[in-house]
PyMOL Python script that loads the backbone (N, CA, C, O; Angstrom):
from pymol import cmd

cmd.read_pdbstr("""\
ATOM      1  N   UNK A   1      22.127   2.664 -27.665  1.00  0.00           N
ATOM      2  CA  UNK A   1      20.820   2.951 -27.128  1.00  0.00           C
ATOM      3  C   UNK A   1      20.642   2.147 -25.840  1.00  0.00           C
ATOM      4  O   UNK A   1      21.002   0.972 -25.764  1.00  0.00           O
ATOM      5  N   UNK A   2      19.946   2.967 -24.600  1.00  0.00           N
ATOM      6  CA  UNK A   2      20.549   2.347 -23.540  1.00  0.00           C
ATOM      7  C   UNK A   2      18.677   1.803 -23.039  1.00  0.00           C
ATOM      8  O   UNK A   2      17.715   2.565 -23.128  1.00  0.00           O
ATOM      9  N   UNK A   3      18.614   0.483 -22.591  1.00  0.00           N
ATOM     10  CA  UNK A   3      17.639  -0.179 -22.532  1.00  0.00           C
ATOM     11  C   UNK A   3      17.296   0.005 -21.132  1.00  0.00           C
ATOM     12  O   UNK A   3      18.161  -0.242 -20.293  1.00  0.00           O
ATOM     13  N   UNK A   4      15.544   0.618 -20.580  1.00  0.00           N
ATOM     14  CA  UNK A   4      15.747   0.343 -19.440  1.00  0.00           C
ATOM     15  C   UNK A   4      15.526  -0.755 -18.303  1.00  0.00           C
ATOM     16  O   UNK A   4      14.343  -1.098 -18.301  1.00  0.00           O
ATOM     17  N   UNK A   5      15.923  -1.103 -17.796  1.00  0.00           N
ATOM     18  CA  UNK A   5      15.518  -2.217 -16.601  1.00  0.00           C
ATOM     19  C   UNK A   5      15.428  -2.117 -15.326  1.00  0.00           C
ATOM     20  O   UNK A   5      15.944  -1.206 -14.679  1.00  0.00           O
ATOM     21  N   UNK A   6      14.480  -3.442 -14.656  1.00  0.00           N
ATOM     22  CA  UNK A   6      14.035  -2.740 -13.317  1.00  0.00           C
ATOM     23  C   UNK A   6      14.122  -4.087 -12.852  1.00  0.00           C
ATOM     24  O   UNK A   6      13.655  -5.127 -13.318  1.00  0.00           O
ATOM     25  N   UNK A   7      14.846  -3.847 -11.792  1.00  0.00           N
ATOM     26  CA  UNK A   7      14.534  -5.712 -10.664  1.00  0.00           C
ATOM     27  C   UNK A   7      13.388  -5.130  -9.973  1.00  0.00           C
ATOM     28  O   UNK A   7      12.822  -4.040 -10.051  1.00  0.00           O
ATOM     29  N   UNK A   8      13.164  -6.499  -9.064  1.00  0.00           N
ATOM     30  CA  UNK A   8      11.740  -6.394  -8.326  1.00  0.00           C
ATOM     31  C   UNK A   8      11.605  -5.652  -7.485  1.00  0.00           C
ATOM     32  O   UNK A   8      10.445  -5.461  -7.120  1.00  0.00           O
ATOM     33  N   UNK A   9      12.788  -4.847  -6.747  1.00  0.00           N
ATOM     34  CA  UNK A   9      12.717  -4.104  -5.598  1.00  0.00           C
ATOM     35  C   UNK A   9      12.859  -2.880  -6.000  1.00  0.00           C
ATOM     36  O   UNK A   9      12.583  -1.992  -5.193  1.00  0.00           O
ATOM     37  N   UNK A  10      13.335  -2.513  -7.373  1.00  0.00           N
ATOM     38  CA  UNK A  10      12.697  -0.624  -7.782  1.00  0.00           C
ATOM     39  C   UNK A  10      11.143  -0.887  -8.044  1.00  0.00           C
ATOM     40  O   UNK A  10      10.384   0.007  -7.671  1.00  0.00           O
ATOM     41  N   UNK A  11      10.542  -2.115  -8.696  1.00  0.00           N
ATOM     42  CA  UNK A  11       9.438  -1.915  -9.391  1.00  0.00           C
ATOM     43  C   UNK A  11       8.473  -1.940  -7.622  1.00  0.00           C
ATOM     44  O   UNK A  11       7.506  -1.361  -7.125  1.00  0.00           O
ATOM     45  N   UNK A  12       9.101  -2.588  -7.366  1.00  0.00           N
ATOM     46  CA  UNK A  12       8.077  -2.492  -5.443  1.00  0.00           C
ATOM     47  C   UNK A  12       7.745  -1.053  -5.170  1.00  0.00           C
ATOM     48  O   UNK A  12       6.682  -0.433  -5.153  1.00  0.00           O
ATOM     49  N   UNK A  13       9.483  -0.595  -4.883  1.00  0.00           N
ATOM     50  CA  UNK A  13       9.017   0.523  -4.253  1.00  0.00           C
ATOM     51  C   UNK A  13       8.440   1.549  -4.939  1.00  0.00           C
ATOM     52  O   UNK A  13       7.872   2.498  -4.399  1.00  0.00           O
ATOM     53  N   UNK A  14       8.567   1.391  -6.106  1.00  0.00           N
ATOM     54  CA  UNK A  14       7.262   2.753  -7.066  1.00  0.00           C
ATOM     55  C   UNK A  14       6.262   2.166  -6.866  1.00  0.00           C
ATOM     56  O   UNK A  14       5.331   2.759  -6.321  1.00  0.00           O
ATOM     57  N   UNK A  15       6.148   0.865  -7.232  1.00  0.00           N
ATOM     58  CA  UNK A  15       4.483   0.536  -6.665  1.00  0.00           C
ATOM     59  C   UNK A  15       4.120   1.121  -5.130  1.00  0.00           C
ATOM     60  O   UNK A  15       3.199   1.937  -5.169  1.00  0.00           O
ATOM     61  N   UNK A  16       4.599   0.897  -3.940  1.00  0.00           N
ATOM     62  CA  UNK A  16       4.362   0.670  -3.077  1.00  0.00           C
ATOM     63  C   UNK A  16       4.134   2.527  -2.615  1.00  0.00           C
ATOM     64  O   UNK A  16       3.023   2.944  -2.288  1.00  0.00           O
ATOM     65  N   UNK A  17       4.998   3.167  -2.654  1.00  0.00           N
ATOM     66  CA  UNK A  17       5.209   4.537  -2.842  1.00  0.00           C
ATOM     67  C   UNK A  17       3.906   5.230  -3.495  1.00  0.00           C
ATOM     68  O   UNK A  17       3.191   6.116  -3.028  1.00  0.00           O
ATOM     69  N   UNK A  18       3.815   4.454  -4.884  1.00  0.00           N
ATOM     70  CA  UNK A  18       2.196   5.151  -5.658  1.00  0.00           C
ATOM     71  C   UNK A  18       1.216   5.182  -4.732  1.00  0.00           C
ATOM     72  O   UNK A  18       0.710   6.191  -4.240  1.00  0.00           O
ATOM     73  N   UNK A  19       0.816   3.421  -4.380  1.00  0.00           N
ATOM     74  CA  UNK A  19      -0.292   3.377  -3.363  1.00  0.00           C
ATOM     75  C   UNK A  19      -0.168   3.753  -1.991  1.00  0.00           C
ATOM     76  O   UNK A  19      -1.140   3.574  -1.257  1.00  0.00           O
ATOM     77  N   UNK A  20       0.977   4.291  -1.496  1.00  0.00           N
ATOM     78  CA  UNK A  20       0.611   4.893  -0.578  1.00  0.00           C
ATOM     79  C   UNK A  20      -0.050   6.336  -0.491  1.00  0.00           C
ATOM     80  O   UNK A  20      -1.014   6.755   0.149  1.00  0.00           O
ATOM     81  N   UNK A  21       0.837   6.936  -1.380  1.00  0.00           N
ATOM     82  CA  UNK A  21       0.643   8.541  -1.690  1.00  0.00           C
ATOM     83  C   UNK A  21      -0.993   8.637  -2.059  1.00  0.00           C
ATOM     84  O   UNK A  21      -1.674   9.587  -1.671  1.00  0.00           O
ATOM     85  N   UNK A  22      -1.523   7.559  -2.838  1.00  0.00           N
ATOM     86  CA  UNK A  22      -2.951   7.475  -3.317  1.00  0.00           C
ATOM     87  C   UNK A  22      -3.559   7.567  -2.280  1.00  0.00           C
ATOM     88  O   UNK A  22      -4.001   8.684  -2.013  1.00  0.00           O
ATOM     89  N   UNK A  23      -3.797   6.488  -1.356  1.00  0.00           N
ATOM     90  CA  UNK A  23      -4.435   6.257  -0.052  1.00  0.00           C
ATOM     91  C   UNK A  23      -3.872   7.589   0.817  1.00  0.00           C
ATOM     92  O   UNK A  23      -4.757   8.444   0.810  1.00  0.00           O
ATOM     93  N   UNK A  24      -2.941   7.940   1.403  1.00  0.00           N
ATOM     94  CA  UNK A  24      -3.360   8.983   2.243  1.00  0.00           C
ATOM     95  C   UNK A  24      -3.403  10.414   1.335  1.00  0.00           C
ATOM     96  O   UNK A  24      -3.037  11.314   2.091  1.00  0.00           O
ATOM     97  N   UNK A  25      -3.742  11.006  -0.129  1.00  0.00           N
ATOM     98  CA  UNK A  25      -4.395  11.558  -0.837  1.00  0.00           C
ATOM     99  C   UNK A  25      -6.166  11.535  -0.211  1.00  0.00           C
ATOM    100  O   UNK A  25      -6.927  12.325   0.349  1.00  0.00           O
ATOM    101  N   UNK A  26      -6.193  10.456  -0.594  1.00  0.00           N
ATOM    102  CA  UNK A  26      -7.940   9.912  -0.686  1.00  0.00           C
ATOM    103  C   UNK A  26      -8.356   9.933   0.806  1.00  0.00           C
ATOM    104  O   UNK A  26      -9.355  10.441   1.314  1.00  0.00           O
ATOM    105  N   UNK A  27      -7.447   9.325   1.314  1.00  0.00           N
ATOM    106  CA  UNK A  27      -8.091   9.334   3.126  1.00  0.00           C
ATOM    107  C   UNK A  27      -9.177   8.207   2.876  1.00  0.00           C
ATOM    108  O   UNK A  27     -10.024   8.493   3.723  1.00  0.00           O
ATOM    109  N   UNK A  28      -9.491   7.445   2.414  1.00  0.00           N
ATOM    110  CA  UNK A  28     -10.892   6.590   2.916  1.00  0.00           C
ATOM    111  C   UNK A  28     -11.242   6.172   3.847  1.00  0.00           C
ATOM    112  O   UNK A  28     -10.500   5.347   4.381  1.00  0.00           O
ATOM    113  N   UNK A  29     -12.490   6.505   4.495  1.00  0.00           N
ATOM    114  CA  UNK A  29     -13.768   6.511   5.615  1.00  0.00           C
ATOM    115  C   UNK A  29     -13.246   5.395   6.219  1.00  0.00           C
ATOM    116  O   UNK A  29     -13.078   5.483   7.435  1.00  0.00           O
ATOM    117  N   UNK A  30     -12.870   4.097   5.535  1.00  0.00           N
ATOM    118  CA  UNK A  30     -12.638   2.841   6.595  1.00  0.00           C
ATOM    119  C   UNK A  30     -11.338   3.350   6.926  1.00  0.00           C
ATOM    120  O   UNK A  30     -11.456   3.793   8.068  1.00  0.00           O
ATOM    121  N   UNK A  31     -10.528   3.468   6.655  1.00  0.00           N
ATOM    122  CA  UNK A  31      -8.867   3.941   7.186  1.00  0.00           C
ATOM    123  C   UNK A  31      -9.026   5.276   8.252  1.00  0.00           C
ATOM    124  O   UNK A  31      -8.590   5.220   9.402  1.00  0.00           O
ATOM    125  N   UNK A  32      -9.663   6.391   7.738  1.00  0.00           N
ATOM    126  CA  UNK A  32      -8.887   7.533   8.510  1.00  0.00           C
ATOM    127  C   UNK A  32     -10.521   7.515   8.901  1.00  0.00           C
ATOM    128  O   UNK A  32     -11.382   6.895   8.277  1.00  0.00           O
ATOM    129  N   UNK A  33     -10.755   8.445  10.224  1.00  0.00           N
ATOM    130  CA  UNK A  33     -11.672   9.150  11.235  1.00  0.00           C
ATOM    131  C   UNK A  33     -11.704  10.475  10.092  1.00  0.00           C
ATOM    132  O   UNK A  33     -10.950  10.723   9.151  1.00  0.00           O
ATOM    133  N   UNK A  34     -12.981  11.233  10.641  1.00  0.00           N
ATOM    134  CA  UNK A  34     -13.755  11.908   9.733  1.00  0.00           C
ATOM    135  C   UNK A  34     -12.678  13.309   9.893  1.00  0.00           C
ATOM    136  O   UNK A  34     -12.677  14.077   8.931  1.00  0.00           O
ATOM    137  N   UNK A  35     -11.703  13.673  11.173  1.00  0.00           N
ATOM    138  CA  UNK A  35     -10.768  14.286  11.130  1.00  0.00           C
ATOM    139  C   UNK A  35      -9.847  14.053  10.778  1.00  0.00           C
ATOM    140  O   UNK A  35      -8.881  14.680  11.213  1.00  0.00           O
ATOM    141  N   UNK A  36      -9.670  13.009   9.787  1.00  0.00           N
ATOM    142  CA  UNK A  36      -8.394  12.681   8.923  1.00  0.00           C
ATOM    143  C   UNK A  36      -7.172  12.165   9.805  1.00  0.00           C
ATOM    144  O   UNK A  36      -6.056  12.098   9.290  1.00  0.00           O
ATOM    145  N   UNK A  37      -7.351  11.850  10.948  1.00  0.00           N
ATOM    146  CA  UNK A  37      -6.486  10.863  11.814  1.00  0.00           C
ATOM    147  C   UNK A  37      -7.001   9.158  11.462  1.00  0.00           C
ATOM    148  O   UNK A  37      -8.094   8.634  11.245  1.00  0.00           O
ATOM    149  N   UNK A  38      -5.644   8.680  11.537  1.00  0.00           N
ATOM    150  CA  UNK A  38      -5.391   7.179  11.526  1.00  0.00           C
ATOM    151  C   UNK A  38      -6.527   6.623  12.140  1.00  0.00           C
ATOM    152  O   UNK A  38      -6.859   7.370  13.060  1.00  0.00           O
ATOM    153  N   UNK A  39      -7.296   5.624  12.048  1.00  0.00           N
ATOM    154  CA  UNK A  39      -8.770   4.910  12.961  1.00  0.00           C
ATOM    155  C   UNK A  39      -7.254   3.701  13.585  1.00  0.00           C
ATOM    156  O   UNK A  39      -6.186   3.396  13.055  1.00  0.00           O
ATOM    157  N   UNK A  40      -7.710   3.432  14.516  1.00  0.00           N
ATOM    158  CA  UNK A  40      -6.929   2.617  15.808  1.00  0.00           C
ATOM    159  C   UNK A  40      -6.978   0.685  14.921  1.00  0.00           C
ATOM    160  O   UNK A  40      -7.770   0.613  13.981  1.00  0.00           O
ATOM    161  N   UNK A  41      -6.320  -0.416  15.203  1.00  0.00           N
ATOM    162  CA  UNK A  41      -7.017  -1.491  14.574  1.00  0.00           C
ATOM    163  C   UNK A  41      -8.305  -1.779  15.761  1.00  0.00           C
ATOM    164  O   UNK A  41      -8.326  -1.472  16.953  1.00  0.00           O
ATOM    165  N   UNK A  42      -9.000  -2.254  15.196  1.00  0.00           N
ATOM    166  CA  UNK A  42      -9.766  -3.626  16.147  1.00  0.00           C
ATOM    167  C   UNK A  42     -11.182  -4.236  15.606  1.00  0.00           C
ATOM    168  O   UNK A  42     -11.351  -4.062  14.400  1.00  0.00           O
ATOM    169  N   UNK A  43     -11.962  -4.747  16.121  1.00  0.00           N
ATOM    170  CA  UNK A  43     -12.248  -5.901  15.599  1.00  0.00           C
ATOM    171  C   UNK A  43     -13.776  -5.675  15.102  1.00  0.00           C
ATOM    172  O   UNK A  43     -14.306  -6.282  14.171  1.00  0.00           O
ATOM    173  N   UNK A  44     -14.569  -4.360  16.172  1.00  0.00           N
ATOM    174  CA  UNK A  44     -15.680  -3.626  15.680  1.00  0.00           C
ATOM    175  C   UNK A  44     -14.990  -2.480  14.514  1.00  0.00           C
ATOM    176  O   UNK A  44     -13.814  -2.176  14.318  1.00  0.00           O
ATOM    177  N   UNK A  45     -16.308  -1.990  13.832  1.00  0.00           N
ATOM    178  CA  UNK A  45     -16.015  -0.894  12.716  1.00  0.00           C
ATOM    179  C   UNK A  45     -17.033   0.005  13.530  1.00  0.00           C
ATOM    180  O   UNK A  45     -18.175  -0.323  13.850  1.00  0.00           O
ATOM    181  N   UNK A  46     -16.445   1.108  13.781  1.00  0.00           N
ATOM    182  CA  UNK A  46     -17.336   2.095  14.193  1.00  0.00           C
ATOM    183  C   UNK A  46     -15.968   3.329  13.943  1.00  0.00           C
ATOM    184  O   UNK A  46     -14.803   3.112  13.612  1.00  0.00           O
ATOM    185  N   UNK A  47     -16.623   4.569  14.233  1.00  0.00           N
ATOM    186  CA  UNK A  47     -15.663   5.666  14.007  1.00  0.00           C
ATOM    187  C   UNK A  47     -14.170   5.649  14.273  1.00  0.00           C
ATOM    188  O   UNK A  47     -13.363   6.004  13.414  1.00  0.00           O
ATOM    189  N   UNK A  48     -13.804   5.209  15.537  1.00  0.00           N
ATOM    190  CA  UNK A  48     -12.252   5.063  16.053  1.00  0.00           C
ATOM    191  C   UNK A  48     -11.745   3.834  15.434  1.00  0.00           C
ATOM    192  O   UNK A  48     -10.590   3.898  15.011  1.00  0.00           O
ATOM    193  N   UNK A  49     -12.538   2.445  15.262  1.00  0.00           N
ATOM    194  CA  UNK A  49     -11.287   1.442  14.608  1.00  0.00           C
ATOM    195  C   UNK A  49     -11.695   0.804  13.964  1.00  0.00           C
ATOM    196  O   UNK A  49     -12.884   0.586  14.196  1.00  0.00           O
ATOM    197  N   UNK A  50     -11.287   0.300  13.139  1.00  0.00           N
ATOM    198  CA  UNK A  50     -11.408  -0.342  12.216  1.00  0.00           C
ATOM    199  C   UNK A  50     -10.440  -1.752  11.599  1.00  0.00           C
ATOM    200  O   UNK A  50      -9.244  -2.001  11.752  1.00  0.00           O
ATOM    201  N   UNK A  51     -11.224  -2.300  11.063  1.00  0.00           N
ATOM    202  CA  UNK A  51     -10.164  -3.843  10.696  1.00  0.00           C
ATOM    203  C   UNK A  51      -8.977  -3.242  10.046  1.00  0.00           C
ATOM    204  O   UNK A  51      -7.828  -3.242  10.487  1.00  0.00           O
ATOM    205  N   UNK A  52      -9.418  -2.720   8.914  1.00  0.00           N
ATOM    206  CA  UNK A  52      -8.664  -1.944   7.709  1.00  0.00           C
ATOM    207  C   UNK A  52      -7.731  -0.599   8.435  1.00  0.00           C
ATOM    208  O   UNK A  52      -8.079   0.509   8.026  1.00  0.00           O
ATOM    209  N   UNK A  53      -7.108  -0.608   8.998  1.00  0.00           N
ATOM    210  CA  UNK A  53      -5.759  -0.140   9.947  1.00  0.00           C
ATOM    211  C   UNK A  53      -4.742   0.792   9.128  1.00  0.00           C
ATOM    212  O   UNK A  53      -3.560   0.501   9.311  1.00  0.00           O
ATOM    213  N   UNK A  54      -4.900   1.467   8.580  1.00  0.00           N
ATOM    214  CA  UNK A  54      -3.439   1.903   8.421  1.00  0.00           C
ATOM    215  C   UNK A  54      -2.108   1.148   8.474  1.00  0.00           C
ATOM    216  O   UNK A  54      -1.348   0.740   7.596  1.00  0.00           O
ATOM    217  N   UNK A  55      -2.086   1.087  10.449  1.00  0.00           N
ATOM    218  CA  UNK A  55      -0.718   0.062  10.861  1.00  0.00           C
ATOM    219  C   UNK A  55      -0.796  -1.326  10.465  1.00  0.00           C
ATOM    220  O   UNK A  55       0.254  -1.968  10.419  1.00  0.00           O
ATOM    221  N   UNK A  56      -1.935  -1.900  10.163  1.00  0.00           N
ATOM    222  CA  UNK A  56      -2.121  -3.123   9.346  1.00  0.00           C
ATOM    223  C   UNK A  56      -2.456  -3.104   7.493  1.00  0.00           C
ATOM    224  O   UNK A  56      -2.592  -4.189   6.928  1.00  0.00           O
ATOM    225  N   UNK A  57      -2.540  -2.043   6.840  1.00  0.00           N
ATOM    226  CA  UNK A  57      -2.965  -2.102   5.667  1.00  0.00           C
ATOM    227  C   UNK A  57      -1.428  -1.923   4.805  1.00  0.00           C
ATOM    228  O   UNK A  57      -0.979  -2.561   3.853  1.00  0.00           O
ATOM    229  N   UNK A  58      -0.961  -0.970   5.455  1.00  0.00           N
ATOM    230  CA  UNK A  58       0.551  -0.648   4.856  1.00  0.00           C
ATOM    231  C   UNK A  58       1.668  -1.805   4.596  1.00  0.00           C
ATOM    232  O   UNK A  58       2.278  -2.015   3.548  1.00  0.00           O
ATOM    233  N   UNK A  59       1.762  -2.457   5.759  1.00  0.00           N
ATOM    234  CA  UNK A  59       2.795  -3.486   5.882  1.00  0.00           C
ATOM    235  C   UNK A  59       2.220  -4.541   5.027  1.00  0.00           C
ATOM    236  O   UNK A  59       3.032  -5.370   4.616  1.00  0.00           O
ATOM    237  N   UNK A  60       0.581  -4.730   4.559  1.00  0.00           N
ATOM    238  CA  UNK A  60       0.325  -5.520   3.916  1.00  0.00           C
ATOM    239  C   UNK A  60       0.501  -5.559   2.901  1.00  0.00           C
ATOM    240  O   UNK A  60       0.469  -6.642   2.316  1.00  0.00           O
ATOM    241  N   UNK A  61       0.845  -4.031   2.052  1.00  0.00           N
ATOM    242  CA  UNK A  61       0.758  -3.509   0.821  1.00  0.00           C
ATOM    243  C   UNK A  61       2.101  -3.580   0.520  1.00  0.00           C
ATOM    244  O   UNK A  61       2.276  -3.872  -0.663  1.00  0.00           O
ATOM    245  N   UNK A  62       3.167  -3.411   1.186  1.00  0.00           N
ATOM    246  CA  UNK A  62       4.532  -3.454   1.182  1.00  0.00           C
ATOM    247  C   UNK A  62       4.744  -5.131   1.012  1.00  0.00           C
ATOM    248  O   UNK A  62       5.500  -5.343   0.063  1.00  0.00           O
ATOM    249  N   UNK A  63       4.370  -6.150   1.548  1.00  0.00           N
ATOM    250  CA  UNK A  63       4.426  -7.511   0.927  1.00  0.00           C
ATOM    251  C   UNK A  63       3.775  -7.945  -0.471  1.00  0.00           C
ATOM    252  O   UNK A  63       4.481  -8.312  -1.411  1.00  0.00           O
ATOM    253  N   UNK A  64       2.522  -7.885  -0.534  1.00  0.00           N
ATOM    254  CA  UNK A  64       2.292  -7.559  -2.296  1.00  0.00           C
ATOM    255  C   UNK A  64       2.806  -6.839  -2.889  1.00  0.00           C
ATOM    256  O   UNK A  64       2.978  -7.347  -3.997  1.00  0.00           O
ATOM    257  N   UNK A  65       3.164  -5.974  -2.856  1.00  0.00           N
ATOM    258  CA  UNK A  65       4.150  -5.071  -3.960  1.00  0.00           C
ATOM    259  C   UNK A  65       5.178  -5.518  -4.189  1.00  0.00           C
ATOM    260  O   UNK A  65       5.654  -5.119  -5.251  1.00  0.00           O
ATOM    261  N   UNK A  66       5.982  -6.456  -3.439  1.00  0.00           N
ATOM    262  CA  UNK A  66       7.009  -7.206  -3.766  1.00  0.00           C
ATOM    263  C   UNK A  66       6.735  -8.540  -4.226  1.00  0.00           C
ATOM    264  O   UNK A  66       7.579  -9.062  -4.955  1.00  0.00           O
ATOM    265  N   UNK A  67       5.508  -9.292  -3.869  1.00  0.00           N
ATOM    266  CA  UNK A  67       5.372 -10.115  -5.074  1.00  0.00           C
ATOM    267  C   UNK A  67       4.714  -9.823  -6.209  1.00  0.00           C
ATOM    268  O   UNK A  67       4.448 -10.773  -6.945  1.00  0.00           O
ATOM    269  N   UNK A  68       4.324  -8.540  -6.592  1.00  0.00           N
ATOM    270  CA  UNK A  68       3.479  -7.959  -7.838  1.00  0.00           C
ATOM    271  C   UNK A  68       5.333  -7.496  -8.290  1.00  0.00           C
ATOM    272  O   UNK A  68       5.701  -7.735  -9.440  1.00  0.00           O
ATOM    273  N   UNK A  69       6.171  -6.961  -7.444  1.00  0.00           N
ATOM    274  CA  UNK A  69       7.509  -6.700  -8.239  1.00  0.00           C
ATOM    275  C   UNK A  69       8.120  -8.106  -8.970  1.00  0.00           C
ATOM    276  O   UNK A  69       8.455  -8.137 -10.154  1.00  0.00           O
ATOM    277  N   UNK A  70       8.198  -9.215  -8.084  1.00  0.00           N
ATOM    278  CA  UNK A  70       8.698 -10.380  -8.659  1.00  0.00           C
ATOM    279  C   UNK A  70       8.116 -11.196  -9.969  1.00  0.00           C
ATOM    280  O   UNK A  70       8.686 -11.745 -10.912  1.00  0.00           O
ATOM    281  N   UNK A  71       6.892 -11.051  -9.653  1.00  0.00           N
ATOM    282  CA  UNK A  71       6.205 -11.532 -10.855  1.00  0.00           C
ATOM    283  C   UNK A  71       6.336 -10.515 -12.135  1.00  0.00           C
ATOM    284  O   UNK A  71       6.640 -11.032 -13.210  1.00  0.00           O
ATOM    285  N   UNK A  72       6.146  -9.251 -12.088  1.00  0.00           N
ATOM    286  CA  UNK A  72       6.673  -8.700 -13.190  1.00  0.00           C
ATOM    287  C   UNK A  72       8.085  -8.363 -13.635  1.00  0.00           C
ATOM    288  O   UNK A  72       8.565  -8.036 -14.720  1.00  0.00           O
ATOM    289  N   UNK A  73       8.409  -8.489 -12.844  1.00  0.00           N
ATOM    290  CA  UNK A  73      10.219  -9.011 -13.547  1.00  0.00           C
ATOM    291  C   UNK A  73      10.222 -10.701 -14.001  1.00  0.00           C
ATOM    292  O   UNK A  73      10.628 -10.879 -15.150  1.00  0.00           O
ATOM    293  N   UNK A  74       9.923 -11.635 -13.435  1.00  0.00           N
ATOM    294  CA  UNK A  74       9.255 -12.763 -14.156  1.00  0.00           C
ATOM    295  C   UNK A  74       8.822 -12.671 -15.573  1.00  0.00           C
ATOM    296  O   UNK A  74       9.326 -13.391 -16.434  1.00  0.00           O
ATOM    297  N   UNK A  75       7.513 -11.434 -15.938  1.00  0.00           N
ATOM    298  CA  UNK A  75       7.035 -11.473 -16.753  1.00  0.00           C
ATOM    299  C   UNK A  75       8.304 -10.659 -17.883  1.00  0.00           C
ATOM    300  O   UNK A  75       8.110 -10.937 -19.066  1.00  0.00           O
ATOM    301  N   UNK A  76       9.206  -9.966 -17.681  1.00  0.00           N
ATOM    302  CA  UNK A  76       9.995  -9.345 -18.261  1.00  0.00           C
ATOM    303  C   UNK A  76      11.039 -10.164 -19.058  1.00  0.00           C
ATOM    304  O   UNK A  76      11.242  -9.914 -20.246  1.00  0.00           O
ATOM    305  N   UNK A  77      11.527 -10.887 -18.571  1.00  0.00           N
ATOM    306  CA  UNK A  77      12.612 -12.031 -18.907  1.00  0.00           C
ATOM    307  C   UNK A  77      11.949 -12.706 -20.199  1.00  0.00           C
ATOM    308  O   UNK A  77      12.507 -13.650 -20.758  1.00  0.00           O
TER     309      UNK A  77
END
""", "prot")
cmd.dss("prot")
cmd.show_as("cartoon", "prot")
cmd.util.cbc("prot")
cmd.orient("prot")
């Protein structure tokens, strides 16, 4: 009977993969413009940009997902 296992970098990228597919599913108002294009970064929130970036939210999500992968392989052992 064959047991399954996962190091931290399959469990990342399904994490990371889920929440992406979720987020551009959902589109949310702070991320995308009301035409479903990317909002620009910067430092006001008004229609075109926003803190919450796309080009800044992703790369952020891709570093937690690898320590949410490490810690649950942690928790696995």
């Amino acid at each position: 009977m064959a047991v399954f296992t996962a190091n931290r970098w399959q469990i990342a990228l399904v994490l990371y993969v889920v929440v992406m597919m979720v987020i551009l599913l959902v589109k949310p108002a702070m991320m995308f413009t009301v035409e479903n294009a990317p909002k620009q970064w910067g430092a006001e929130t008004n229609e075109t940009t926003s803190v919450f970036s796309p080009m800044i939210v992703f790369p952020v999500l891709a570093i937690i997902s690898y320590y949410v992968g490490v810690w649950l392989e942690l928790m696995m052992d």
